[in-house]
N, C-alpha and C positions, 0 to 999 in steps of 0.2 A: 218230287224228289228233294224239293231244296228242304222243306218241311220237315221231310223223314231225316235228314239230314244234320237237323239242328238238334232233332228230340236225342238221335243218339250221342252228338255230341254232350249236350248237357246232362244225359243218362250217365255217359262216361266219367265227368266233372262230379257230379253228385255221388258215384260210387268210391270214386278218390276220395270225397272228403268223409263217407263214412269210413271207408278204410283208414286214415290218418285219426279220425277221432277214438277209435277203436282200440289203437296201439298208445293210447294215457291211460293215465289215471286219475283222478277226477276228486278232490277233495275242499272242503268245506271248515271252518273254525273259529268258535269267538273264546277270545281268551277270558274268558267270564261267562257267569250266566245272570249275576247281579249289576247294572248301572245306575247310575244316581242320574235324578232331572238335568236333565245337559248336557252327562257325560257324554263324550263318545263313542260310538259301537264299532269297535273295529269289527269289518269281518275278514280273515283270511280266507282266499281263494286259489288253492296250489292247482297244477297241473303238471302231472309228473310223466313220462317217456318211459313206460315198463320194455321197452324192445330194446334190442342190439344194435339197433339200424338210427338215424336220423331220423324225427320225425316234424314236420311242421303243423302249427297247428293254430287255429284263429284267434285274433286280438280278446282279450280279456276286453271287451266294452260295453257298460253297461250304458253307458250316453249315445252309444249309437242305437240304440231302443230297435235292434233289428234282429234279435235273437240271438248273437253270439254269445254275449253271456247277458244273463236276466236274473234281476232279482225280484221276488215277491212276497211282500210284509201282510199279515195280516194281525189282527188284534184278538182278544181275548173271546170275542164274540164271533169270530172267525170272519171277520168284514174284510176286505183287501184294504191296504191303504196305499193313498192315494201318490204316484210319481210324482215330485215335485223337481228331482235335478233339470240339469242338463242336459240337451240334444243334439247330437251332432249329427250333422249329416254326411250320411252315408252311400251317395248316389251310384257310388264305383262299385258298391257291392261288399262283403266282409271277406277278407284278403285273408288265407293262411302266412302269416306272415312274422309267426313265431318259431324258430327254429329250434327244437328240442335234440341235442346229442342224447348217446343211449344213455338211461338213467337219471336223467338230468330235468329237474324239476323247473316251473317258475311260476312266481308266487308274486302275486299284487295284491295290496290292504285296499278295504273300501271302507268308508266312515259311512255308515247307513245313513246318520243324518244330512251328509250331501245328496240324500235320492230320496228322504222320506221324514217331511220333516213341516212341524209349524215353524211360526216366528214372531216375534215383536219389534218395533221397535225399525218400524222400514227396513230400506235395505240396507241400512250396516246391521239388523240381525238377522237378515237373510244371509249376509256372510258369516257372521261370528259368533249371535247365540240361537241358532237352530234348538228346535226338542223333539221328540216324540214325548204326549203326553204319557203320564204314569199310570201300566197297565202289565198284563201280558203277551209276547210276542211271538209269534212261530213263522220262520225267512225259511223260503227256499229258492233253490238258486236251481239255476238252469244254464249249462252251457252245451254248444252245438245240442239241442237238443238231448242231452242227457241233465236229466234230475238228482240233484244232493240230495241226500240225508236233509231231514226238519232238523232247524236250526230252533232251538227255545231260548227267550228270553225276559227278562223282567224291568222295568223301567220306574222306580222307586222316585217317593218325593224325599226331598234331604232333612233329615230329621237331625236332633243333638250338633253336635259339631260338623256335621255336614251340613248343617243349615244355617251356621254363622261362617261356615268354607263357601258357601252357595251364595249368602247376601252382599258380601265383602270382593268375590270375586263379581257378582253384578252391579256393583258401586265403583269396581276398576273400569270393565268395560264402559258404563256410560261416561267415564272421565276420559275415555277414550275417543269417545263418538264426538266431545265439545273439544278435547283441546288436538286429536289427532298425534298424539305423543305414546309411544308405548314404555315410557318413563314410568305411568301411572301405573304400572301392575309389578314393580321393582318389590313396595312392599309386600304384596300380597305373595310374590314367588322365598323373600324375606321368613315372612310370617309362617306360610307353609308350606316349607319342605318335602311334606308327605302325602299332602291333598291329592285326591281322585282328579279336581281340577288342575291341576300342574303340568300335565304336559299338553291341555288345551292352550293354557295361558302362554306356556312355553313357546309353542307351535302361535300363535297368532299374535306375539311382541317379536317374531323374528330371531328371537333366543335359538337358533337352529343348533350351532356346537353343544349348547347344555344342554338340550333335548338331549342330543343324542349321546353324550356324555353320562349322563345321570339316569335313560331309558333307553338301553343300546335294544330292546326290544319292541321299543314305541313302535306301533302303527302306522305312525306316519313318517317313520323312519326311509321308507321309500323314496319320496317327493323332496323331502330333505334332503339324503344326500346326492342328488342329482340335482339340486341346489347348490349345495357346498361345494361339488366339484366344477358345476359351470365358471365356478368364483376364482377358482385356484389356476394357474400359469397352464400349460398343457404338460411338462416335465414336473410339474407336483404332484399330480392326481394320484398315481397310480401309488406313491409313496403315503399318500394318506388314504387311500381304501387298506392298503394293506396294514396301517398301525391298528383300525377298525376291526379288519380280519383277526391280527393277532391278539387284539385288547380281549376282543369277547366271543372265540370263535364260534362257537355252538346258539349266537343268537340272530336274530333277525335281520340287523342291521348288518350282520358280515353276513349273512347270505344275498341282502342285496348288491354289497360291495363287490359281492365275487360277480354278480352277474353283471355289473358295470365294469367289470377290468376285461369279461370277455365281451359285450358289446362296444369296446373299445380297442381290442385288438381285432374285432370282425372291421370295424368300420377302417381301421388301417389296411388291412387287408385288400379290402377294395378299392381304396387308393391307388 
């Protein structure tokens, strides 16, 4: 009895969580389909609340390697390639623990090269100059068991001017790695303005305002401004997501913004 007991519980649990994955929608996106050696892959990952009703629905994690959300890269020869991130453990189970109002999306960037990636240069370019070598790529993502759309993409060596933007920024990093100053990439962000590298460089001298100033659509616009507002008073916050909102409504960075102004009035709420 106890047996029969538990199977219908967990029958019950299980048909909850199709029922909730059911009521999204489920979307996939790389803003490109060309990257230079190094560059970053953003990939967007939305999940949006097509119902009337509330709906929760599972941590966007692809470090918890336990199905909730899974990415998988293969190369032109259609080989898999190989997990290299982070793993977190997951022992408690994957927690619906995203709260979706009706209509109401939410969307996390992933940098492929934090999950799939060589390196040189030990581990300071295990953190900072990741690659997938230069080839073709087809990602497909998987969350609660449902499957995206193939993702296509291309991974180019830097040729012309992208290849004196490619040597210049690898002569900053290793000035980086000896003196531990992110003074050394001043000129290189100087010099180029418009570089494909620029908002890596950005992103990893800690330049977080210009990042997101100069690419209110950057990718890692996410982790940054939940950065930026960890930094600011508790009565500032809300006054600088909202100049964000208003500067660049329609882009990425204020749709992040919006969704920290309401898991900040959730978390008051619970107070």
């Amino acid at each position: 009895m106890k047996n029969i007991l538990i199977i219908i519980i967990l029958f019950i649990i299980f048909q909850s969580a199709i029922g909730q994955e059911q009521n999204v929608q489920f979307d996939v996106q790389l803003l490109k389909s060309k990257y230079m050696f190094m560059e970053p892959i953003l990939l967007d990952v939305t999940v949006k609340n097509i119902t009337s009703n509330e709906v929760r629905v599972k941590s966007f994690c692809v470090e918890c390697q336990n199905g909730s959300l899974k990415i998988d890269l293969f190369n032109s020869d259609g080989n898999p390639i190989e997990y290299t991130g982070p793993i977190v453990c997951t022992a408690g189970g994957t927690k619906f623990n995203i709260l979706l109002e009706s209509k109401e999306s939410n969307i996390r960037n992933f940098n492929l090269l934090n999950f799939f990636s060589n390196h040189d240069y030990g581990l300071f370019g295990a953190i900072f100059m990741t690659y997938l070598p230069a080839d073709n790529y087809t990602a497909s993502i998987i969350f609660s068991e449902t499957e995206s759309k193939k993702i296509e993409f291309e991974v180019v060596e830097p040729t012309g001017k992208y290849k004196i933007e490619f040597d210049e920024m690898i002569i900053a990093y290793l000035e980086k790695r000896e003196t531990e100053s992110n003074d050394v990439f001043l000129e290189f962000i100087s010099k180029y303005p418009n570089s494909v590298y620029l908002e890596k460089v950005l992103k990893d001298s800690n330049r977080y305002s210009e990042l997101i100033n100069k690419f209110p659509n950057s990718g890692f616009c996410g982790n940054i401004l939940k950065s930026l507002v960890r930094q600011l008073p508790l009565d500032e916050r809300q006054g600088f997501l909202q100049k964000i909102i208003l500067k660049n409504p329609d882009s990425r960075s204020a749709k992040i913004a919006k969704k920290i102004i309401k898991d900040q009035k959730l978390e008051k709420v619970k107070q």
